[in-house]
Structures are given as structure tokens and as C-alpha cells.
N, C-alpha and C positions, 0 to 999 in steps of 0.2 A: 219127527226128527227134523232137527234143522238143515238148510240146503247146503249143499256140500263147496268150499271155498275151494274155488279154482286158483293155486299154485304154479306158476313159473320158475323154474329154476335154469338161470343163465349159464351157462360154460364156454370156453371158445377157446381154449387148450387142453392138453392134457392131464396138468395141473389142477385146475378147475374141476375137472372130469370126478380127478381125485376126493376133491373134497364136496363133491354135490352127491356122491354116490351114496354116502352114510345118510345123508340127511333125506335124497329119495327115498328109501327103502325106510326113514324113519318114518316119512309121512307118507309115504303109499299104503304102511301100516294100520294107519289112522282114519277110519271111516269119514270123517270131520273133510279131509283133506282130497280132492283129483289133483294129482299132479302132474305138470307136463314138462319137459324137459327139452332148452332151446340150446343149441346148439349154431354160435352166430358163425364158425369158420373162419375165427381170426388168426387160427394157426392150424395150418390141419398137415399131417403127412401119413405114411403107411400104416402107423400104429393107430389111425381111427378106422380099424376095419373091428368087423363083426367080433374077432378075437378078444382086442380090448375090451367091447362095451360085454363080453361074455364073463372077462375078467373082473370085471367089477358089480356083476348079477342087475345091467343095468338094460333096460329096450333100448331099439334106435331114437335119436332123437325125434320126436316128436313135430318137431320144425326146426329146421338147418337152414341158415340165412345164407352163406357160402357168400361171406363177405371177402376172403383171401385175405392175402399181402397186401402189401400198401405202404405211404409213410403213417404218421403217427393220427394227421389230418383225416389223411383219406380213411383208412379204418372208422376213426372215430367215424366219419361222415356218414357213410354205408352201414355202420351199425344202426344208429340213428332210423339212418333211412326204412332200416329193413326191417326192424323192430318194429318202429309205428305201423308200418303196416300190415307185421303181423297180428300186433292189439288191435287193431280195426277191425278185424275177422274176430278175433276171440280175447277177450277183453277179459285178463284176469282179477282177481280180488288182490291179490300178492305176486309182488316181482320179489324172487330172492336171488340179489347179486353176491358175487365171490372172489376175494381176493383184491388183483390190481393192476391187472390187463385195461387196452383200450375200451375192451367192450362191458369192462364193470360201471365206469362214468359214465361210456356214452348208453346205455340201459337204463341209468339212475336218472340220467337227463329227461331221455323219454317220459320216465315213469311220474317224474316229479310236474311237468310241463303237460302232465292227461293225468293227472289228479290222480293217478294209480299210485297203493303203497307201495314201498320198497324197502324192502330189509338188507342191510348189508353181511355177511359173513368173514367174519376176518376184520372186522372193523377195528380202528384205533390202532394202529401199526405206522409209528415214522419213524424214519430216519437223521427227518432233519435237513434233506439234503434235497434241494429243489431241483438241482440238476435230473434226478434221477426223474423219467418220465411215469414209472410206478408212483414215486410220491405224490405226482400231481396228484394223478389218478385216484390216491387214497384221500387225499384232501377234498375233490369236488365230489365225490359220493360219503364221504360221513359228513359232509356238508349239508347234503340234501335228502341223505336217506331218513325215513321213519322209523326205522329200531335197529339199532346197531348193537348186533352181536358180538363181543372181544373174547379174545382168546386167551389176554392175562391181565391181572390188573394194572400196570403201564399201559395197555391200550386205553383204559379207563382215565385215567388220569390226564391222558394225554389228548382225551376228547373233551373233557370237565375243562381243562385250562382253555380251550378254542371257543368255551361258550357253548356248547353242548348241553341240553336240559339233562339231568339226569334218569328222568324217567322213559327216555330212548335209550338207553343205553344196560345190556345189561350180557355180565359177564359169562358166557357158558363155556369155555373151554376149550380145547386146540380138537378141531376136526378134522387136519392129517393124523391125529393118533388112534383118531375113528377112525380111517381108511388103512391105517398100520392094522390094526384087531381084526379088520373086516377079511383081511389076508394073512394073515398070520401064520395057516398052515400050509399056505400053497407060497409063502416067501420061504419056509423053513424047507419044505419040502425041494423048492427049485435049487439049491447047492450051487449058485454060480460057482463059487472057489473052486470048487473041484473041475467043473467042466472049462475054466479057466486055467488050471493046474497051480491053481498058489493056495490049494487047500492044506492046511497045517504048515505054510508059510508065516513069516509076518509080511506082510504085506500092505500097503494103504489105496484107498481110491481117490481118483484127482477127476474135480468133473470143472472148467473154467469155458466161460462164454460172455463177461462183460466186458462190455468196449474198452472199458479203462485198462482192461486186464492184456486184451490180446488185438483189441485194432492195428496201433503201434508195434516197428518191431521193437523200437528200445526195450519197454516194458516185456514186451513176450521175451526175449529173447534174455531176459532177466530171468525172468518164469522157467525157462527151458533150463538155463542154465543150475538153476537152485534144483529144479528134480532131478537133474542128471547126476549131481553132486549126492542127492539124499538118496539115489537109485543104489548106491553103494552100501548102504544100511541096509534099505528093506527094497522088498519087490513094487512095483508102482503098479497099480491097473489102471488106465486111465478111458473112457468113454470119450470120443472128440467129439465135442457138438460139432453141425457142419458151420456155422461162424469160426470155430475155431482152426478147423482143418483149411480151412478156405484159407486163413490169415498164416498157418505156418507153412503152408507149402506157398503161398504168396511173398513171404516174408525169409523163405528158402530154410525155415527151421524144422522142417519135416521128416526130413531124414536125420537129422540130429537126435532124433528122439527115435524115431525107426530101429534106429542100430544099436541101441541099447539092448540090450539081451533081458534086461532087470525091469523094464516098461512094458508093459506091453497095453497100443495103440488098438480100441476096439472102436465098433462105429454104438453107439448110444443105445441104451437098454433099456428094457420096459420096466415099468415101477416094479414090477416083483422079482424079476432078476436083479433088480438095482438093488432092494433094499436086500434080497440074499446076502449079494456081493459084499454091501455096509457090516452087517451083522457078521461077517466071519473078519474082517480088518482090523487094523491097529489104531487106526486114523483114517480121517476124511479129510482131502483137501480142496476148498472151496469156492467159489464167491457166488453161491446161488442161495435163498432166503428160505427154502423146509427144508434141505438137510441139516439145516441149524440145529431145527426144530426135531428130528428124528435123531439124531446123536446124541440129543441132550436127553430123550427120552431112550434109549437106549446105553448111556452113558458109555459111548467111545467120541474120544478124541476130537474134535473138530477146529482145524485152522482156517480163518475163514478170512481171505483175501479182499479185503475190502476195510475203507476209511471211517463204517459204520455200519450200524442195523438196524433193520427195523424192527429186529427181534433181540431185545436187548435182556432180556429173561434166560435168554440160554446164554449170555454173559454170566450175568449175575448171580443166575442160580444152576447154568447148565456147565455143558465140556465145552463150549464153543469160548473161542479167543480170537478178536481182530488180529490178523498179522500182517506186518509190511509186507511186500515180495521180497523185501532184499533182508528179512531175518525168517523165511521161510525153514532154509537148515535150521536155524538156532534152535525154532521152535521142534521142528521133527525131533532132533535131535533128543530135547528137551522128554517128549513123549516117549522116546525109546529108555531112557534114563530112568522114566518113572515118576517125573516132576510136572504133574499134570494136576490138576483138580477134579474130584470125582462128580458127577452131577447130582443134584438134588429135584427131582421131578415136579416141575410145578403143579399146584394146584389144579381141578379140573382137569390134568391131560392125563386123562383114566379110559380112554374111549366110548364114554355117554355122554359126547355131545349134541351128538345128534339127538337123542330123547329131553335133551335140555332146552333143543331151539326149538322143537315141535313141540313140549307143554308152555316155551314164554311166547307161540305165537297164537297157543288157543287164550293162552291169559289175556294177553292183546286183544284177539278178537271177543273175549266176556267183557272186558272191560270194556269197548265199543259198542256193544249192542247195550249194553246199563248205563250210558250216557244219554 
């Protein structure tokens, strides 16, 4: 039997967490495979205690770099740092990065500069938009990763036009809809609606935390002002990230929204309470990049606050729709009417991604060793 290829897999949110989980448990499967799980601490709060990683039938991480906060620099820098020196101790065969956090580039950096492969997950996802410090992120790791996994075919395409050889690159499919399956019965089973009391309401969820969105008050105070307006329709549940609660009660719009009777202000929930709370709603209102992805795969509604995507497939073939802030009514509006577009579920997003990326990374390594 051949010797067993030690595996890394990156995380450093909870996000991340999301989508390494399906593909651990695909390859801890796999005799072929030891897998270790690095957790660098590029975002950490209460919700990384034992309860989450129970949640997702995951061990502790393996190595935790407990890199924190930081600016954009500093992150990167300490990842860096603390990476290399954990391959110096244990020197993988594969880095598998995720997504498009600081710590997917600066991993890739490493990995690429000590001649260690590195698969990307999530790979071939723009925007377009350079401002966004994500899109760096996705540019300098499908730059230098050695197989890039996409999640639909625009990411492919969108790799193939940058120069990209083809034979890195290979499509396996959205692996948040693996972590949707993986939970399935304990998201149907948790009933936020009800323990929220907007069960057999209409209702929608508002979850908002990009700069663009809520640093300024002009902007927020736009934002406040279009939900208060649509609160008259339907019931609002909205989760404040603390960026966001920070900037409304800095910006004095906190009690503006407090005192709506039709809103109601919670502090931020865990994926299975969240994606509960999704699945009984009428609408999602956004500007964050997987619930794009899970509305369209569940086909409700999704208004999505922002000037682009990186996820332009739940445009084109899902519920999600760019919308201004200042035609946010229109659009609600619009959805209670019934003048919506139904989704059409892309390709691959079936929940066997995960078995997808574990047979193209033993094909990789045959094809390697018959060189």
C-alpha cells in the first residue's frame, strides 16, 4: 500500500470552517489521505468553541496559529509567519486553501515559495472590482495555486482568459451546498421562525456589514430608511453584525430601527439557526457572497446590495438580483407582488463536491507518480 499523503486544510473563519468541513470528512474517508486541519485565527469569536466544531462533526484543529486582528498587512504578515513555521515541523504533500480571506493568499504564498502544492477551493470567482480586498486575494492564489477547484463554469472561463493552463483547473461544484446536505436535518429541525415568533409570518432576513454599505451614515441611513419603509409590508428579522451595530448606534440610527415593532434587531447566528431562519422567509436582503449562493439553491428571493458579484451564476441562473439601496422598496416590493424569477440550480450544486475534489486530487497524485 502506498504511503499515506498528508493533507492541510486552511480555515481562518467561520465561513471557511463551512466549507472545509464536507471535504474533511470526504478525505479522512479515504485511506490514501491523513488529514490535518489548520486553523490560522484570522477571525476567531465565541462561536469557535467545542459546540461549533461538534456542529459540523469536525475535531479541534489540529494547529491554530492564533494570528487575530490586524490591518490587511499585518494578517497577511503573521499568517505567513506562522505557517512556515508550522511546515517546518510537518511538512505536507498538499495545502488545501478556501475561499478569499487574508489567509488563503498568504498560505498560497507560503506554499508556493517551499515548493509545497496548493489546491485552491473556490477558485475562479471575480468581481471585477479591485477595490474589494477579497478580489486581491482571489487573484494572487489562482495565480499561483496548482489545481484550482471552481464552483461553476464562469469561474472557469474567468481563469482560461488570465492565462491559466487548463489542466489546473477543474470544475467540481459549490461546496457550501455540501455543508447545506451535511446539515440538513438539524437546520430543518432548529425552527428559528418560531423561536423568533415570525413563524407563518411573511417575513424576510437582512444581514448587512460592507463598508460601502454601512461605514457612512449617508448610505446607512438610506438603508435604515428603505427597511423601515418595507417593514410595513412584511416583518424584518435582521442579525447585526458588530461592524454594523457599531456604525448605527455611532451614526445615531439604532434606535431608529429599535422601535419598529415589524424589525426585529438580533445579535448574529450560527449557520444552522441562520440557514433555519432563510428557509422559512420570503426574501434575503444582502450584501454578503453565500447566501447568494444558498437562495439560489433553495430558490427564495435574494436582493443583493452591492454594485457586483463574484457570484454571477445566481444572477443569471439563480434568485439573486443586484440592487441599488435607494430601489430596495421597488425591489421588495416587487417580490411580494410575485414578479420575481424562479431559480434554476446550477450544475454540480448537488452536494457531492466534496467526493468530486477527493477523486481529482488522487487523479492528480496517479497522474504524478506516472510522470
Amino acid at each position: 500500500m502506498s504511503e499515506e499523503t498528508l493533507v492541510h486544510l486552511i480555515a481562518a473563519a467561520r465561513p471557511n470552517f463551512m466549507k472545509v468541513a464536507p471535504l474533511y470528512h470526504a478525505l479522512s474517508a479515504n485511506d490514501r489521505f491523513n488529514v490535518r486541519l489548520v486553523h490560522t485565527g484570522q477571525h476567531y469569536d465565541a462561536n469557535m468553541s467545542q459546540a461549533f466544531f461538534d456542529d459540523l462533526g469536525l475535531p479541534q484543529p489540529h494547529h491554530y496559529l492564533e494570528v487575530g486582528s490586524g490591518t490587511h498587512a499585518e494578517q497577511t504578515a503573521k499568517v505567513m509567519m506562522r505557517y512556515e513555521e508550522t511546515v517546518t515541523q510537518e511538512l505536507p504533500d498538499w495545502t488545501v486553501v478556501v475561499g478569499d480571506v487574508n489567509s488563503t493568499a498568504a498560505v498560497a504564498m507560503v506554499c508556493a515559495k517551499l515548493l509545497i502544492p496548493v489546491v485552491h477551493l473556490e477558485a475562479g470567482l471575480r468581481s471585477g472590482d479591485r477595490s474589494m480586498p477579497e478580489e486581491i486575494n482571489r487573484l494572487i492564489t489562482d495565480t499561483i495555486a496548482d489545481l484550482l477547484w471552481t464552483p461553476s463554469p464562469d469561474a472557469d472561463e474567468n481563469l482560461l482568459k488570465e492565462g491559466v493552463a487548463a489542466a489546473r483547473i477543474e470544475l467540481v461544484g459549490n461546496i457550501m451546498i455540501d455543508s447545506y446536505e451535511l446539515m440538513r436535518e438539524r437546520i430543518e429541525a432548529a425552527d428559528t421562525g418560531a423561536k423568533l415568533g415570525v413563524a407563518g409570518d411573511q417575513f424576510g432576513v437582512v444581514t448587512l456589514h460592507r463598508p460601502a454599505n454601512v461605514d457612512a451614515r449617508a448610505s446607512l441611513e438610506l438603508l435604515v430608511n428603505q427597511l423601515l419603509c418595507a417593514s410595513e409590508q412584511l416583518k424584518l428579522v435582521f442579525p447585526v453584525h458588530p461592524r454594523t451595530r457599531k456604525s448605527l448606534e455611532s451614526h445615531g440610527l439604532l434606535d431608529r430601527l429599535a422601535s419598529s415593532s415589524r424589525i426585529q434587531l438580533i445579535e448574529p447566528l450560527s449557520y444552522i439557526e441562520f440557514m433555519s431562519l432563510v428557509n422559512g422567509a420570503m426574501l434575503a436582503v444582502t450584501d454578503s457572497g453565500g447566501i447568494q449562493e444558498e437562495t439560489t439553491y433553495l430558490d427564495i428571493p435574494c436582493l443583493t446590495l452591492r454594485p457586483n458579484t463574484e457570484r454571477p451564476i445566481t444572477v443569471t441562473q439563480g434568485s439573486n438580483r443586484l440592487v441599488k439601496p435607494a430601489e430596495l422598496l421597488d425591489n421588495i416590493e416587487k417580490v411580494l407582488a410575485g414578479d420575481w424569477p424562479a431559480s434554476r440550480c446550477p450544475d454540480l450544486w448537488d452536494g457531492r463536491t466534496a467526493p468530486r475534489c477527493v477523486k481529482s486530487l488522487e487523479t492528480y497524485l496517479d497522474a504524478a507518480s506516472a510522470a
